[in-house]
N, CA, C and O atoms as a GROMACS GRO file, in nm:
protein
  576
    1UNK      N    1   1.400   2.373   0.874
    1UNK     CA    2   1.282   2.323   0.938
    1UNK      C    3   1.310   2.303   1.085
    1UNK      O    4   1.422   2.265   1.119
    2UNK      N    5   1.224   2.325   1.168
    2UNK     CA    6   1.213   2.336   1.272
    2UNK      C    7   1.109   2.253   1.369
    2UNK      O    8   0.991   2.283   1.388
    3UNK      N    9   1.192   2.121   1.439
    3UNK     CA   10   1.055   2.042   1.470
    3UNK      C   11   1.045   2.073   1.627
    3UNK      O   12   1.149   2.117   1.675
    4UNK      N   13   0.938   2.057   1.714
    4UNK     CA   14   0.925   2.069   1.853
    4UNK      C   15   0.865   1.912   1.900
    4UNK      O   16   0.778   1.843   1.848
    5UNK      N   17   0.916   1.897   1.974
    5UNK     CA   18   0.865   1.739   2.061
    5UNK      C   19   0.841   1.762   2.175
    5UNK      O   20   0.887   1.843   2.256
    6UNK      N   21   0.740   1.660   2.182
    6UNK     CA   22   0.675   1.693   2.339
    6UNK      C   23   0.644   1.516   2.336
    6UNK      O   24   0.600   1.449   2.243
    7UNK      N   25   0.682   1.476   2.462
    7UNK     CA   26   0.625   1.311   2.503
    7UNK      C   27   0.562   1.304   2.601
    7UNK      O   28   0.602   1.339   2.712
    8UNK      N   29   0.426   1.246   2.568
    8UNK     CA   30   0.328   1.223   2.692
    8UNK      C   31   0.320   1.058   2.719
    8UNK      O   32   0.223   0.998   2.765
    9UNK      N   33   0.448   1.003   2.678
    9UNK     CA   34   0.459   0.857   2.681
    9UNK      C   35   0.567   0.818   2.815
    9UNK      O   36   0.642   0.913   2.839
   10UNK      N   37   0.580   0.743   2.871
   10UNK     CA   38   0.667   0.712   2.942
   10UNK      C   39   0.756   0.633   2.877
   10UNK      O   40   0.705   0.536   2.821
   11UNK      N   41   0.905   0.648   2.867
   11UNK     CA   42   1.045   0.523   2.796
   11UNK      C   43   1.065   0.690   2.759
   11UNK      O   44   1.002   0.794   2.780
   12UNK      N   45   1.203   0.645   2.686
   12UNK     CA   46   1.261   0.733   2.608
   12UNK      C   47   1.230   0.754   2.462
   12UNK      O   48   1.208   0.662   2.383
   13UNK      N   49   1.230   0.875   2.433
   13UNK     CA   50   1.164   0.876   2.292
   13UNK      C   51   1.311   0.925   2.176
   13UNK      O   52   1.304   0.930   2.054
   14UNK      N   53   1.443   0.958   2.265
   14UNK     CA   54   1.480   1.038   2.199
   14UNK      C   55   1.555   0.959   2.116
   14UNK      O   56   1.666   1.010   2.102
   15UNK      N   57   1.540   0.837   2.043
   15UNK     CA   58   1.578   0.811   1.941
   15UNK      C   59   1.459   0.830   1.798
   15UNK      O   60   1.491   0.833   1.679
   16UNK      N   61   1.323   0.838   1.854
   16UNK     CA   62   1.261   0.887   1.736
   16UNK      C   63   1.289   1.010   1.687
   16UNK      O   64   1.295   1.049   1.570
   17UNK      N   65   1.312   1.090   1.829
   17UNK     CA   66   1.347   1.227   1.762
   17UNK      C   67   1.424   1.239   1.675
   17UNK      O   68   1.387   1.288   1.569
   18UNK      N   69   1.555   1.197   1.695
   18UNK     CA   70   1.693   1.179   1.617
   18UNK      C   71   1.642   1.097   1.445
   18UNK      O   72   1.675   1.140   1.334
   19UNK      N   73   1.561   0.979   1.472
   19UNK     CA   74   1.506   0.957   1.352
   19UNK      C   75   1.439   1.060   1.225
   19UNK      O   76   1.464   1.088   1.107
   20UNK      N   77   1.352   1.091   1.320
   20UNK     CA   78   1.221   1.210   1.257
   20UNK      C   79   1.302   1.340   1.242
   20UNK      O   80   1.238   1.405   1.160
   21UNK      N   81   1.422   1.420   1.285
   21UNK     CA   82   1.552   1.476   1.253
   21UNK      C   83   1.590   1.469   1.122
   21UNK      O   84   1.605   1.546   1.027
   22UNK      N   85   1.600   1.361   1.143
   22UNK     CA   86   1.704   1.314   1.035
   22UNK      C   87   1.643   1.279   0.885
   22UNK      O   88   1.702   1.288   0.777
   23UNK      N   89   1.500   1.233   0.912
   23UNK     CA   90   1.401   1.241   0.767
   23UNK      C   91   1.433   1.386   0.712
   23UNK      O   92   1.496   1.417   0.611
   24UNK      N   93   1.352   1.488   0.834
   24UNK     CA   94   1.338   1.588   0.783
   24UNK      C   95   1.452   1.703   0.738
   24UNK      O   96   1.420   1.816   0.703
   25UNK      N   97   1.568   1.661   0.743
   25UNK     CA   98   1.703   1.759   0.663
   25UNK      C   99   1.667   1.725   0.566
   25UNK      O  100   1.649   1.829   0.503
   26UNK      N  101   1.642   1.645   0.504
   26UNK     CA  102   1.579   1.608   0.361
   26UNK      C  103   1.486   1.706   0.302
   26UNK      O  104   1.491   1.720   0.180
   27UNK      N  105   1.402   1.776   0.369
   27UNK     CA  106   1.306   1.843   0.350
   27UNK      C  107   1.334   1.984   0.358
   27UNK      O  108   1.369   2.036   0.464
   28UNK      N  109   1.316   2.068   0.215
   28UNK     CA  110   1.338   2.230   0.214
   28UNK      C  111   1.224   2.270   0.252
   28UNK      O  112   1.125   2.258   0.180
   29UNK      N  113   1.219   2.346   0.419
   29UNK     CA  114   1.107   2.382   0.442
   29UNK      C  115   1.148   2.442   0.574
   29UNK      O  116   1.191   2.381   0.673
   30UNK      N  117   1.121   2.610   0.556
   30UNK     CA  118   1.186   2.687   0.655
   30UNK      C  119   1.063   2.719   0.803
   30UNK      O  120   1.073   2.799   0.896
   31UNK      N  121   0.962   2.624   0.774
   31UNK     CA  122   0.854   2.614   0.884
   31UNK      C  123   0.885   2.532   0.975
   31UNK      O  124   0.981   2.456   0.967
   32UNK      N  125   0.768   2.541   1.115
   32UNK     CA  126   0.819   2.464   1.196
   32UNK      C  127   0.652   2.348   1.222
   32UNK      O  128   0.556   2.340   1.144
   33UNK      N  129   0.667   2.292   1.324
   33UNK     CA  130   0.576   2.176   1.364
   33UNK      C  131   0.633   2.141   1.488
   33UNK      O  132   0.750   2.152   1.527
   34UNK      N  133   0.501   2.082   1.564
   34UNK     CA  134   0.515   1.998   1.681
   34UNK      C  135   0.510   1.841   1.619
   34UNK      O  136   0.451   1.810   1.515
   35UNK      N  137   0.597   1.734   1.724
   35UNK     CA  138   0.495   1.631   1.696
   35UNK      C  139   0.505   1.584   1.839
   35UNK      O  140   0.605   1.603   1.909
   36UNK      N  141   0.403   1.526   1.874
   36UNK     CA  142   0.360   1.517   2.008
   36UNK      C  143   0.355   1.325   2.011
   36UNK      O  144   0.289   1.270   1.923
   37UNK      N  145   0.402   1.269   2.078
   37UNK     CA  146   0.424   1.150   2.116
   37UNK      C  147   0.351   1.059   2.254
   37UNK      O  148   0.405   1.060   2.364
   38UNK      N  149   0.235   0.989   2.229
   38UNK     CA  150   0.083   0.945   2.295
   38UNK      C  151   0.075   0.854   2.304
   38UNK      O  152   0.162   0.781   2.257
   39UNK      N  153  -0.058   0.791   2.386
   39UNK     CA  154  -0.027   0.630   2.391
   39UNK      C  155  -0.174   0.652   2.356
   39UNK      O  156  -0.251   0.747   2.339
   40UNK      N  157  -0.177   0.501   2.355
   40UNK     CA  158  -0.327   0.457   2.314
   40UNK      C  159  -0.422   0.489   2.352
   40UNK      O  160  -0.523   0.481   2.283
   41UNK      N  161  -0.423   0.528   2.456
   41UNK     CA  162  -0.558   0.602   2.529
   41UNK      C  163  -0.604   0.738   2.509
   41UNK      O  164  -0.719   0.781   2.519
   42UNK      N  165  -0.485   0.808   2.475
   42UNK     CA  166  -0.493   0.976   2.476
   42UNK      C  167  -0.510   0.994   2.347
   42UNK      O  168  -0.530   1.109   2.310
   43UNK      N  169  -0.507   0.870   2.233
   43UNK     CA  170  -0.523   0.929   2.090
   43UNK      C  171  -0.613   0.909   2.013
   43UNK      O  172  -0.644   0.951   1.902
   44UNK      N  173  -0.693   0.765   2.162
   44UNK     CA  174  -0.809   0.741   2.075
   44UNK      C  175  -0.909   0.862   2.154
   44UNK      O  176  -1.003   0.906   2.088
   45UNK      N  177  -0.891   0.902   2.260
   45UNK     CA  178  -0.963   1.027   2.287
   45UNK      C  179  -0.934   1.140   2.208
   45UNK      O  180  -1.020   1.228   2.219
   46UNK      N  181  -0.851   1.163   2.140
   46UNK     CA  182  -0.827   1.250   2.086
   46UNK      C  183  -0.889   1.278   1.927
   46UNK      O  184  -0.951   1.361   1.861
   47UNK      N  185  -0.826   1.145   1.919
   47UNK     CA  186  -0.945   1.066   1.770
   47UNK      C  187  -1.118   1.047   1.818
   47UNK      O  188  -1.185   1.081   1.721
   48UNK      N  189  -1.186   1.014   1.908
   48UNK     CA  190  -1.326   1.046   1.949
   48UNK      C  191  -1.361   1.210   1.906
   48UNK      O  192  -1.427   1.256   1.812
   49UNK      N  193  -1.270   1.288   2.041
   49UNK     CA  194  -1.323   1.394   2.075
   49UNK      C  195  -1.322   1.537   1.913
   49UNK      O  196  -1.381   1.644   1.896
   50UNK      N  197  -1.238   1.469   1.842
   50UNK     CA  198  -1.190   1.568   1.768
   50UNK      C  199  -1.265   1.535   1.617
   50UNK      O  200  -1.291   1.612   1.525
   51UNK      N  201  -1.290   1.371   1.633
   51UNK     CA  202  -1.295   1.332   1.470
   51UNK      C  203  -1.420   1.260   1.507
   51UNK      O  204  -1.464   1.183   1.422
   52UNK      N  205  -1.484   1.270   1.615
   52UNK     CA  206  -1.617   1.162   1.668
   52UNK      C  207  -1.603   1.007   1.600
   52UNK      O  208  -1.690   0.953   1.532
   53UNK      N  209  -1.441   0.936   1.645
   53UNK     CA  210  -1.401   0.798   1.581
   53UNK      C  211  -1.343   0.734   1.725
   53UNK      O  212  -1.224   0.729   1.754
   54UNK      N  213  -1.436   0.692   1.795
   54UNK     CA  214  -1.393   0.604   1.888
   54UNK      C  215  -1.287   0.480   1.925
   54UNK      O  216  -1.308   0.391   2.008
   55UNK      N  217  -1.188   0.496   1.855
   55UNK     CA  218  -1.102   0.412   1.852
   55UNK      C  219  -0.956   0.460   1.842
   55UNK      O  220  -0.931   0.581   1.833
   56UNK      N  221  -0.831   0.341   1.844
   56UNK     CA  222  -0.731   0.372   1.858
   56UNK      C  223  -0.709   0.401   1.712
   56UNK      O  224  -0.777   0.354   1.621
   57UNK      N  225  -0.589   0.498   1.696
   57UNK     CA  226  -0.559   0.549   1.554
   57UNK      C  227  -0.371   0.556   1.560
   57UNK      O  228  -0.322   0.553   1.673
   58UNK      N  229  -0.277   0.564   1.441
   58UNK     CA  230  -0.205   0.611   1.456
   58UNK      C  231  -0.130   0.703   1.488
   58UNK      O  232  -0.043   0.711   1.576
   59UNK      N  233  -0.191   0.817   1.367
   59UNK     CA  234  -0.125   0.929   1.388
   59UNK      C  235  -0.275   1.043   1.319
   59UNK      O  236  -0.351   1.014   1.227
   60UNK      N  237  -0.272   1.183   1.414
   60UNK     CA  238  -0.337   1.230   1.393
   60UNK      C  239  -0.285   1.428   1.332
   60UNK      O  240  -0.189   1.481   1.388
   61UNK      N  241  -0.326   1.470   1.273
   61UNK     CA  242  -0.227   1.644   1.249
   61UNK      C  243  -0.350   1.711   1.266
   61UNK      O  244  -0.468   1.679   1.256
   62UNK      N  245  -0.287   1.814   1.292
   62UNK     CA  246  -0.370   1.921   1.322
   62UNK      C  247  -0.311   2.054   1.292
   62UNK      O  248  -0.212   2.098   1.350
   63UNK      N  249  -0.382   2.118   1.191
   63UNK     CA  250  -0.307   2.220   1.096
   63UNK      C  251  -0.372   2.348   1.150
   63UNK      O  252  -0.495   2.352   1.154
   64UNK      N  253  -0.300   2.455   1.193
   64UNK     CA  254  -0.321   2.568   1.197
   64UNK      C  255  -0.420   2.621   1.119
   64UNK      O  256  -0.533   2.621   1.166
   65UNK      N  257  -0.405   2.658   1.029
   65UNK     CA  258  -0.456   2.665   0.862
   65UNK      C  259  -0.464   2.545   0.843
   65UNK      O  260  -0.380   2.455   0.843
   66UNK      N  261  -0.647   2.551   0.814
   66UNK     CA  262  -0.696   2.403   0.738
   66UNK      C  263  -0.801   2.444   0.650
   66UNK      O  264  -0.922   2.421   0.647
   67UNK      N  265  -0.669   2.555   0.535
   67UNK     CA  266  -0.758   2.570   0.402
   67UNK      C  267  -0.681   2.546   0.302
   67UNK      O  268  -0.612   2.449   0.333
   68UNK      N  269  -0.647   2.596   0.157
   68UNK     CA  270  -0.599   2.535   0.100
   68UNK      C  271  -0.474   2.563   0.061
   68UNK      O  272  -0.436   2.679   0.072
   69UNK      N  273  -0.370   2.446  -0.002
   69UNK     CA  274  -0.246   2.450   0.024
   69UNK      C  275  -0.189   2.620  -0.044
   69UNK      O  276  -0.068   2.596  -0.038
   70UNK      N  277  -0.194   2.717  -0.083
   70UNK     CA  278  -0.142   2.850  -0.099
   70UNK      C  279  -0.159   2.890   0.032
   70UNK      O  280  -0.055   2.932   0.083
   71UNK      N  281  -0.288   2.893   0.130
   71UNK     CA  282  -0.225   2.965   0.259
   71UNK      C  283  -0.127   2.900   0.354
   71UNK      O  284  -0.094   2.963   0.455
   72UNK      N  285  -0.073   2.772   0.330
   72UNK     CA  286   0.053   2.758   0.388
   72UNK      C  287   0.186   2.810   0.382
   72UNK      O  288   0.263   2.812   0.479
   73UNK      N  289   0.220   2.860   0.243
   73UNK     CA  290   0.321   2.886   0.258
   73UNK      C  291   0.362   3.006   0.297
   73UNK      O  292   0.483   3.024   0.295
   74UNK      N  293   0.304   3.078   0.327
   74UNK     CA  294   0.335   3.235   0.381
   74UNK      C  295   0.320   3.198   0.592
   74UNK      O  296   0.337   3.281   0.681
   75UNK      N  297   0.282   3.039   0.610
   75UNK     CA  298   0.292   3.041   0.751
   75UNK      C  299   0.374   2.978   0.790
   75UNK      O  300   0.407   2.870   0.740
   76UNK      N  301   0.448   3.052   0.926
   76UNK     CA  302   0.567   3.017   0.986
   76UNK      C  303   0.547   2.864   1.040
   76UNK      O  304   0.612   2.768   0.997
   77UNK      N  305   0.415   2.855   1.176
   77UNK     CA  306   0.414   2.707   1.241
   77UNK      C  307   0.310   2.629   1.187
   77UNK      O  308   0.196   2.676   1.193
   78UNK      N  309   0.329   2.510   1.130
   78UNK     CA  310   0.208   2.443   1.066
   78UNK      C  311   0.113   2.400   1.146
   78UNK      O  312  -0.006   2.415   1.117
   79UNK      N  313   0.159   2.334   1.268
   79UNK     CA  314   0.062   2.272   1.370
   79UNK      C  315   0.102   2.161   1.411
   79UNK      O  316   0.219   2.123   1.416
   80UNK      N  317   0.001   2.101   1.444
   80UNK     CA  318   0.088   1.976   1.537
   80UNK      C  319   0.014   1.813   1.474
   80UNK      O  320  -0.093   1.790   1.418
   81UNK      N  321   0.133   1.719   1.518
   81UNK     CA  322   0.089   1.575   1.480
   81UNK      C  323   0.088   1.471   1.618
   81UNK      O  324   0.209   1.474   1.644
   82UNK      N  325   0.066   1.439   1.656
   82UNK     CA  326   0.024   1.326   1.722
   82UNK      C  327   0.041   1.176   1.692
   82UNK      O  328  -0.019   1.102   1.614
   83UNK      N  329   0.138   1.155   1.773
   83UNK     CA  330   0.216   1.015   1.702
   83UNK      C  331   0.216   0.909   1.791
   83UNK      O  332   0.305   0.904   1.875
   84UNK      N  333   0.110   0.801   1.785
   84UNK     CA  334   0.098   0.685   1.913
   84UNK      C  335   0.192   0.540   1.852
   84UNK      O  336   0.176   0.467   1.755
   85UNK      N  337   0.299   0.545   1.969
   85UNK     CA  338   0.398   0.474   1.942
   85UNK      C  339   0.360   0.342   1.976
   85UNK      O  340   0.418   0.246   1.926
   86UNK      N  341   0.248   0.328   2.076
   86UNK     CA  342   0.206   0.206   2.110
   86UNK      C  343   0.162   0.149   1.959
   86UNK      O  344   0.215   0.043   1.927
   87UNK      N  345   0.059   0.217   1.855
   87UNK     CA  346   0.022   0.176   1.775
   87UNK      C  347   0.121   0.184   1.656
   87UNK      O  348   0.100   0.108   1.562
   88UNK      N  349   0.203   0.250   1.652
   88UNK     CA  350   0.321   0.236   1.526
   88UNK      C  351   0.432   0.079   1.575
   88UNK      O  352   0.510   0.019   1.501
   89UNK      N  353   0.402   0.053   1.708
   89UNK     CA  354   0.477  -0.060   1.677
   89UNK      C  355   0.399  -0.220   1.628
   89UNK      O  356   0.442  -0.315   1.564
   90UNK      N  357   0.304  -0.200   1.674
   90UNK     CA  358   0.190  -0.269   1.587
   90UNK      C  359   0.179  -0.290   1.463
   90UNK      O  360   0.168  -0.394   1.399
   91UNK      N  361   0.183  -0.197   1.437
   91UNK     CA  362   0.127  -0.164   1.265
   91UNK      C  363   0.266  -0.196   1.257
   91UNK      O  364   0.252  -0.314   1.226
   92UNK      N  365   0.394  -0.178   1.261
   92UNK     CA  366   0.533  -0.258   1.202
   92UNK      C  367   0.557  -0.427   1.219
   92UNK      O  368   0.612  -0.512   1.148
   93UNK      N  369   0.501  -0.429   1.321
   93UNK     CA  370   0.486  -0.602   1.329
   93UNK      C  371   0.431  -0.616   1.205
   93UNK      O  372   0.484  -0.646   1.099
   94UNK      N  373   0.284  -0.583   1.239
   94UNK     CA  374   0.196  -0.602   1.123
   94UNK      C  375   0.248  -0.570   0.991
   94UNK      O  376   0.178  -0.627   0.908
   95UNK      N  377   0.338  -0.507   0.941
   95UNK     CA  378   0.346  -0.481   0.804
   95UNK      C  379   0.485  -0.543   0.801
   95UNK      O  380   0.526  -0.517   0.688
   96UNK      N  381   0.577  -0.610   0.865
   96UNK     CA  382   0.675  -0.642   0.869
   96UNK      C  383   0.806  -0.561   0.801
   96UNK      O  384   0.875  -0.595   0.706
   97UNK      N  385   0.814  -0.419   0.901
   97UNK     CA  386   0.930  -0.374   0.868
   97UNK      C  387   0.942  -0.282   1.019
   97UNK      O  388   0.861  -0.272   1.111
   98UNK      N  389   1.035  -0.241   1.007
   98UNK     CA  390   1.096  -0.150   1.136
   98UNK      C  391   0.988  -0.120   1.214
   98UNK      O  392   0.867  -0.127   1.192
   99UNK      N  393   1.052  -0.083   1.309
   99UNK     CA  394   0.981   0.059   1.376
   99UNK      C  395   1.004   0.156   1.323
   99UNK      O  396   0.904   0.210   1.275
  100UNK      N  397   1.098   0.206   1.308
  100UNK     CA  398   1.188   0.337   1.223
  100UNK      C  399   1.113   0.406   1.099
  100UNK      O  400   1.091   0.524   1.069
  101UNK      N  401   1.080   0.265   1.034
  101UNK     CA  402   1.034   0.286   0.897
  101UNK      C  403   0.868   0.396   0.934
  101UNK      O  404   0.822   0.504   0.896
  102UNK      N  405   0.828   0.286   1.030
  102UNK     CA  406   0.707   0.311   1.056
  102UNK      C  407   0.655   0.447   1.150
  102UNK      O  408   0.540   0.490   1.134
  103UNK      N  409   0.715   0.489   1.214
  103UNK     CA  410   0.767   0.596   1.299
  103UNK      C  411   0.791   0.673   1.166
  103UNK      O  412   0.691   0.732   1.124
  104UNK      N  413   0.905   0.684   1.092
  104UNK     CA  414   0.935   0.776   0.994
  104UNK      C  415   0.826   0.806   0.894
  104UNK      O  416   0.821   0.919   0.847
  105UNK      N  417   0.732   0.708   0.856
  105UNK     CA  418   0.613   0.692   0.765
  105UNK      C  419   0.498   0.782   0.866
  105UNK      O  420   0.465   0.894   0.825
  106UNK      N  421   0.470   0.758   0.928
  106UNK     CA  422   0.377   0.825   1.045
  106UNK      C  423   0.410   0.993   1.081
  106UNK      O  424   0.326   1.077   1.113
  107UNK      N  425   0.546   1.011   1.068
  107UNK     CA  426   0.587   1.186   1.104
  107UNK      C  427   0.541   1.235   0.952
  107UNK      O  428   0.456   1.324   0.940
  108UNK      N  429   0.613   1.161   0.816
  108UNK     CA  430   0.595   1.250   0.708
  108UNK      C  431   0.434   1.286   0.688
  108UNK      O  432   0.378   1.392   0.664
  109UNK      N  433   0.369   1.115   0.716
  109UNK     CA  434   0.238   1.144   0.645
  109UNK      C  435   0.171   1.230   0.729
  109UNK      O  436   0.054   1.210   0.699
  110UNK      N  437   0.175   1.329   0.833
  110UNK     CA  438   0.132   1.347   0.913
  110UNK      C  439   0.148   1.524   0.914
  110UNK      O  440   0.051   1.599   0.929
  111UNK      N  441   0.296   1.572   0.893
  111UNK     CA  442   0.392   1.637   0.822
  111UNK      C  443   0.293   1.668   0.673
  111UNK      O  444   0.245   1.780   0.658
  112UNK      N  445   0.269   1.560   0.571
  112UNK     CA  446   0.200   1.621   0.490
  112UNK      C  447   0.064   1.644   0.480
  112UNK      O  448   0.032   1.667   0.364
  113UNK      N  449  -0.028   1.645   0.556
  113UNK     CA  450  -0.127   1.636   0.593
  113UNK      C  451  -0.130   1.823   0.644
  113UNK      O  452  -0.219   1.906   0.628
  114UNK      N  453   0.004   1.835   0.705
  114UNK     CA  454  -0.002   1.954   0.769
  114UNK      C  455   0.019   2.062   0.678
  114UNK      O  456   0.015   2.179   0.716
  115UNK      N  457   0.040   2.030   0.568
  115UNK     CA  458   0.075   2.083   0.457
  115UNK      C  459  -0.028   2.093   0.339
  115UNK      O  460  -0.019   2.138   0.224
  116UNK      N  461  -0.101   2.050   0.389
  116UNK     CA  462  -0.247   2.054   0.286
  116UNK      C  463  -0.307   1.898   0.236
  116UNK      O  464  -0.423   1.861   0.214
  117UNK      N  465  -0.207   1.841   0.231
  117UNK     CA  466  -0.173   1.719   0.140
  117UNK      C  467  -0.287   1.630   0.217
  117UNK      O  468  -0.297   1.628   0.340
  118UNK      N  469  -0.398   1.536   0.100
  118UNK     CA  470  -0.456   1.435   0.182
  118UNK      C  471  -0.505   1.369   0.027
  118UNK      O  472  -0.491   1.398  -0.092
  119UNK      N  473  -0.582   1.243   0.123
  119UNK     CA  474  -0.585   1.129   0.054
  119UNK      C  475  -0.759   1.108   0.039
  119UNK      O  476  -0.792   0.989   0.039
  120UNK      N  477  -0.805   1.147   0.033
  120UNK     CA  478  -0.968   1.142   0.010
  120UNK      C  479  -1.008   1.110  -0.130
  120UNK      O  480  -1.119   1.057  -0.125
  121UNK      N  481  -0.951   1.123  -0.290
  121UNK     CA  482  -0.936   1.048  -0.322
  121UNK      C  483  -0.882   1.020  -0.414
  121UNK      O  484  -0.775   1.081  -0.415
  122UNK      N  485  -0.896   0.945  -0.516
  122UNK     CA  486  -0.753   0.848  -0.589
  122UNK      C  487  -0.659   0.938  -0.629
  122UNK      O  488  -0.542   0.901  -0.615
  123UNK      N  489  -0.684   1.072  -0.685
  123UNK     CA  490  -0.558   1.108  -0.738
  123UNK      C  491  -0.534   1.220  -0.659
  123UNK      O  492  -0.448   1.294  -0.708
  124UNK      N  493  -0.583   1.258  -0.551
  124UNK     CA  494  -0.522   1.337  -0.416
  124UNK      C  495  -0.442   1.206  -0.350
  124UNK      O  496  -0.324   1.240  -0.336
  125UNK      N  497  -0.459   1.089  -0.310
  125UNK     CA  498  -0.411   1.002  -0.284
  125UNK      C  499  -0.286   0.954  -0.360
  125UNK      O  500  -0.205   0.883  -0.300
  126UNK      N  501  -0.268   0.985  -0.470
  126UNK     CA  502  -0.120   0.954  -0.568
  126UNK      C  503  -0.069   1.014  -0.567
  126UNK      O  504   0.047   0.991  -0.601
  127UNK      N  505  -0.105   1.138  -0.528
  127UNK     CA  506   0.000   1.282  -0.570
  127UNK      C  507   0.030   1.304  -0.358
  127UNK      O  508   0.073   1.417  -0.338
  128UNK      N  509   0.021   1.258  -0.280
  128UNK     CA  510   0.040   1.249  -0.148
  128UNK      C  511   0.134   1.152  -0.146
  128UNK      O  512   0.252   1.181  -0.127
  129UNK      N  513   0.103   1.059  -0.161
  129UNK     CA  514   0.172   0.890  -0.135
  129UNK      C  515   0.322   0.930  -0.236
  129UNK      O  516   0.434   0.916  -0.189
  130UNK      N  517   0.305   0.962  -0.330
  130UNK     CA  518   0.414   0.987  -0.418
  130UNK      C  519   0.520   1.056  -0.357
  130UNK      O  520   0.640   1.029  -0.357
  131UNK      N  521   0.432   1.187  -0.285
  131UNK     CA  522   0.564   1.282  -0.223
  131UNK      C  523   0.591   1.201  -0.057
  131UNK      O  524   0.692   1.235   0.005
  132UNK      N  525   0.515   1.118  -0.007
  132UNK     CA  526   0.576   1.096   0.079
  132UNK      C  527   0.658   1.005   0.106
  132UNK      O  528   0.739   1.000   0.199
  133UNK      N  529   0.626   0.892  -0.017
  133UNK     CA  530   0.741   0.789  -0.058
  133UNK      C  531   0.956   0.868  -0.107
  133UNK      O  532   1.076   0.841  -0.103
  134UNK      N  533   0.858   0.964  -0.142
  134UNK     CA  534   0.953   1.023  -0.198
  134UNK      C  535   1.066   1.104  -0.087
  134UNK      O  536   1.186   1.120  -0.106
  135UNK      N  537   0.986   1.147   0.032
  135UNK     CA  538   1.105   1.203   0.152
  135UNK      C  539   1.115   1.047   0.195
  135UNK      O  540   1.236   1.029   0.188
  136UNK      N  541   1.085   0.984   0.215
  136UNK     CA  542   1.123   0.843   0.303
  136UNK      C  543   1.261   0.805   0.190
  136UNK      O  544   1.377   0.807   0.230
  137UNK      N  545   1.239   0.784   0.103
  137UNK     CA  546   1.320   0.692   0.002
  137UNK      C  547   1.480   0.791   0.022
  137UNK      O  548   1.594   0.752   0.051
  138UNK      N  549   1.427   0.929  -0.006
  138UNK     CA  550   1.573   0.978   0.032
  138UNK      C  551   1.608   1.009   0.157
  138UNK      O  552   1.708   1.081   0.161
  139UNK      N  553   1.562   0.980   0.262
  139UNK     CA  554   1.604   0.927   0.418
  139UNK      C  555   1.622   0.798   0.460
  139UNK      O  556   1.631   0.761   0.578
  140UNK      N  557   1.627   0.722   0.349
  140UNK     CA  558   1.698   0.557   0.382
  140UNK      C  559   1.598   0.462   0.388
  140UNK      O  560   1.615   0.346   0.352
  141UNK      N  561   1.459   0.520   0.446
  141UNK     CA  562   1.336   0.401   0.432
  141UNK      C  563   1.219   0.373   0.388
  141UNK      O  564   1.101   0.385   0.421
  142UNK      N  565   1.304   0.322   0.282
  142UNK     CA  566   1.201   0.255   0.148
  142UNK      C  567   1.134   0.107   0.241
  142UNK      O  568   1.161   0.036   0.338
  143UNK      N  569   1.021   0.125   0.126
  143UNK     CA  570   0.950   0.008   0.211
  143UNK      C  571   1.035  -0.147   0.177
  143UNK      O  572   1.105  -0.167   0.078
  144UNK      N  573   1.012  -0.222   0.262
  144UNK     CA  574   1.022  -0.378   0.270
  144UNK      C  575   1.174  -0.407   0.330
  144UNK      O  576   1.212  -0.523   0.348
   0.00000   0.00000   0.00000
């Protein structure tokens, strides 16, 4: 697997990278992805302009192919995710665990999203949550 980073944040990012790295050796998957690293302003525009949702969001993907999961696997780059660090450290206060965790929770679900995978409803939602509990748990971060 093959990830590309791009930061439109100011600080250093390159310990998420090394994080979000390091999830994904876990993962057999000879494709590649961007994930793009934003602040609050550029994602809730991004979240407006793209999803007509005026507000700040976490994390957003955007799949090359956005049909169903058989035409992924014959494609090389999945597409890109959008990862607002301002709001992943929030949401870790708020849920009381890492950044790391939360950062790492935000690339997969985002990652599987790019992959077909979504949560609309209950048992697309179990069979998502399942596999993405499932790369976290064997990259060290299980919840709590």
């Amino acid at each position: 697997m093959r990830i590309h980073f791009v930061s439109h944040i100011s600080g250093d990012t390159k310990e998420y990278m090394n994080l979000i790295r390091g999830i994904f050796k876990h993962v057999r998957d000879s494709r590649e992805f961007n994930i793009i690293f934003v602040s609050n302003e550029e994602i809730q525009q991004i979240n407006r302009d793209y999803r007509g949702i005026d507000r700040i969001t976490d994390v957003i993907s955007f799949a090359l192919l956005d049909n169903d999961l058989s035409n992924y696997n014959a494609e090389r780059e999945l597409g890109d995710i959008f990862i607002c660090v301002d709001r992943a450290k929030e949401q870790a206060e708020e849920y009381g665990h890492s950044l790391e965790r939360e950062i790492g929770f935000l690339s997969v679900h985002g990652y599987l999203h790019l992959c077909g995978y979504d949560h609309m409803n209950p048992e697309d939602e179990k069979v998502m949550f399942a596999k993405q509990d499932e790369i976290l748990n064997k990259a060290g971060l299980k919840r709590g």
